[in-house]
C-alpha positions in Angstrom: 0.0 0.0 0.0 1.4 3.1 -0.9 1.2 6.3 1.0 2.0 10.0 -0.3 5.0 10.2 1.1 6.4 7.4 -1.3 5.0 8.8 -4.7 5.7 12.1 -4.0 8.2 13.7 -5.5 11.3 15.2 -4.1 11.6 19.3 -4.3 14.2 20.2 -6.8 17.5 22.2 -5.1 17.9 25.6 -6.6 20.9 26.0 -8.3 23.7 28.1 -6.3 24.8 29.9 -9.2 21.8 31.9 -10.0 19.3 31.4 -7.2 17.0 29.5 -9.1 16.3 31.9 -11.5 18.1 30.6 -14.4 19.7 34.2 -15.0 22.9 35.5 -14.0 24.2 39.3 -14.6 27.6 39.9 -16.4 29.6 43.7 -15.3 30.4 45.4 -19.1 33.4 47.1 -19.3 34.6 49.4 -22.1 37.5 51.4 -22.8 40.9 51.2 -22.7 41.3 51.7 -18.7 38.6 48.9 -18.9 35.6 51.5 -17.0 32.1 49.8 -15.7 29.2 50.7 -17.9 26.7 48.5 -17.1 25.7 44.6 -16.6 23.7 42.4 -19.0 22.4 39.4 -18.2 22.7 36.0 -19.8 21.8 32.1 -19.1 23.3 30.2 -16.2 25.5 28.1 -17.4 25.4 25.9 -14.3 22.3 24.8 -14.9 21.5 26.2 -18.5 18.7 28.2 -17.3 16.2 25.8 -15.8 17.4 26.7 -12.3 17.9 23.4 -10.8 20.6 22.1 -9.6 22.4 19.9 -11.5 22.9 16.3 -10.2 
C-alpha cells in the first residue's frame, strides 16, 4: 500500500549559481582603462537556465 510520502516527488535544489532563476548578470566594461558601464544578463550556465541544480 502506498502512501504519499512514497509517490511524492522530491523538491528540486535551486541552483547556487543563479538562485533559481536561471539568469545570471555579467559587469560590461569598455574602454581602454577597462571602465564599468553596465551589466547584461545572460543564461546560467550551471544549470542552462532551468534553475535546478544539477545532479
Amino acid at each position: 500500500m502506498a502512501t504519499d510520502t512514497d509517490t511524492r516527488e522530491t523538491e528540486a535544489n535551486d541552483c547556487p549559481v543563479c538562485h533559481g532563476t536561471g539568469e545570471v548578470t555579467r559587469t560590461v566594461r569598455v574602454g581602454r582603462k577597462r571602465r564599468v558601464v553596465g551589466e547584461q544578463s545572460g543564461l546560467c550556465l550551471n544549470c542552462l537556465g532551468s534553475g535546478q541544480a544539477p545532479d
